[in-house]
C-alpha positions in Angstrom: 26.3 -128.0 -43.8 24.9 -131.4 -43.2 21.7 -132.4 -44.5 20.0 -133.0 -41.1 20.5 -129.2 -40.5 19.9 -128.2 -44.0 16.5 -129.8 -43.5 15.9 -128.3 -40.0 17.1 -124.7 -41.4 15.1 -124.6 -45.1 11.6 -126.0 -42.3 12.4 -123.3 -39.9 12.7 -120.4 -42.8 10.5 -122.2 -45.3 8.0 -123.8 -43.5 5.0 -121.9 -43.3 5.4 -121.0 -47.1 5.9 -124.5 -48.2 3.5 -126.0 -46.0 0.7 -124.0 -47.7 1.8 -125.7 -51.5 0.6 -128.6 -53.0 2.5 -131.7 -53.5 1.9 -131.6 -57.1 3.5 -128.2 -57.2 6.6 -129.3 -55.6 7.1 -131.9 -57.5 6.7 -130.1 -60.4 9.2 -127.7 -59.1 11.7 -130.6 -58.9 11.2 -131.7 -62.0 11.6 -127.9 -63.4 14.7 -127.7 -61.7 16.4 -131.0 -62.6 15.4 -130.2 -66.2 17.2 -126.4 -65.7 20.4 -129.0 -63.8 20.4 -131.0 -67.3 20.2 -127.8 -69.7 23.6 -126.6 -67.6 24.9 -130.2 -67.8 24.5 -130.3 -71.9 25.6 -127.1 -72.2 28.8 -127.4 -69.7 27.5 -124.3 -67.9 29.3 -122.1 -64.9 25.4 -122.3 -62.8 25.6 -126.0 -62.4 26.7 -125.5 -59.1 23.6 -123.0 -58.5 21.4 -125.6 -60.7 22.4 -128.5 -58.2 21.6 -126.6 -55.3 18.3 -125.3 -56.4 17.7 -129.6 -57.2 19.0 -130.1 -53.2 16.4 -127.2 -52.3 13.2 -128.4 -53.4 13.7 -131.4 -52.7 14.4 -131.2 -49.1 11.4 -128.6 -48.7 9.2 -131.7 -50.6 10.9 -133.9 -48.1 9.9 -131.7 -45.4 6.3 -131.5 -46.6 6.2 -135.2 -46.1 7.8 -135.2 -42.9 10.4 -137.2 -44.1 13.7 -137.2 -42.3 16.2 -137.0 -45.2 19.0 -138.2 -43.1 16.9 -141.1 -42.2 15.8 -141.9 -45.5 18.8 -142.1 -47.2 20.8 -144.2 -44.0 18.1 -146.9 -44.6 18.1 -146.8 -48.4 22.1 -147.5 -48.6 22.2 -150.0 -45.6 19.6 -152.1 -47.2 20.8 -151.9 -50.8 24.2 -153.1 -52.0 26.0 -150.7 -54.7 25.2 -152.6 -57.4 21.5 -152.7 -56.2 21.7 -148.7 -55.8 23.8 -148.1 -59.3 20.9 -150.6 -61.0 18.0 -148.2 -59.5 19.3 -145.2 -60.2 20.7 -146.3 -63.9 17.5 -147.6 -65.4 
């Protein structure tokens, strides 16, 4: 699925429910979740599939909170960085 209608499908069945949470919360949430992706990591778990995509879940539902248009975001954060750039921001 692309992410454009990932986003559209997690506002359309998520909306209302994560449009009621704090910002805090969600971000919270991600960070639970990327520390549950790092335990499966360590450990060379089977869930990291599951792990990444509960990573890929909050995070568009925080993105959609913001109103921020994933597809967008990321279009205009690659065009205007070159790889090094991008493997220097994401490294340190």
């Amino acid at each position: 699925m692309e992410l454009g209608k990932l986003q559209a499908w997690a506002r359309e069945n998520y909306g209302e429910k994560v449009g009621s949470l704090s910002l805090d919360y969600g971000v919270a949430r991600l960070l639970t979740q990327s520390g549950q992706l790092g335990e499966a990591v360590l450990k060379q778990h089977e869930d990291i599939d599951k792990e990444l995509a509960d990573v890929l879940f909050v995070l568009i539902n925080l993105a959609n909170r913001c109103d921020i248009d994933l597809d967008e975001a990321l279009r205009q954060y690659l065009y205007e960085r070159s790889p090094e750039e991008i493997l220097e921001r994401i490294s340190s």
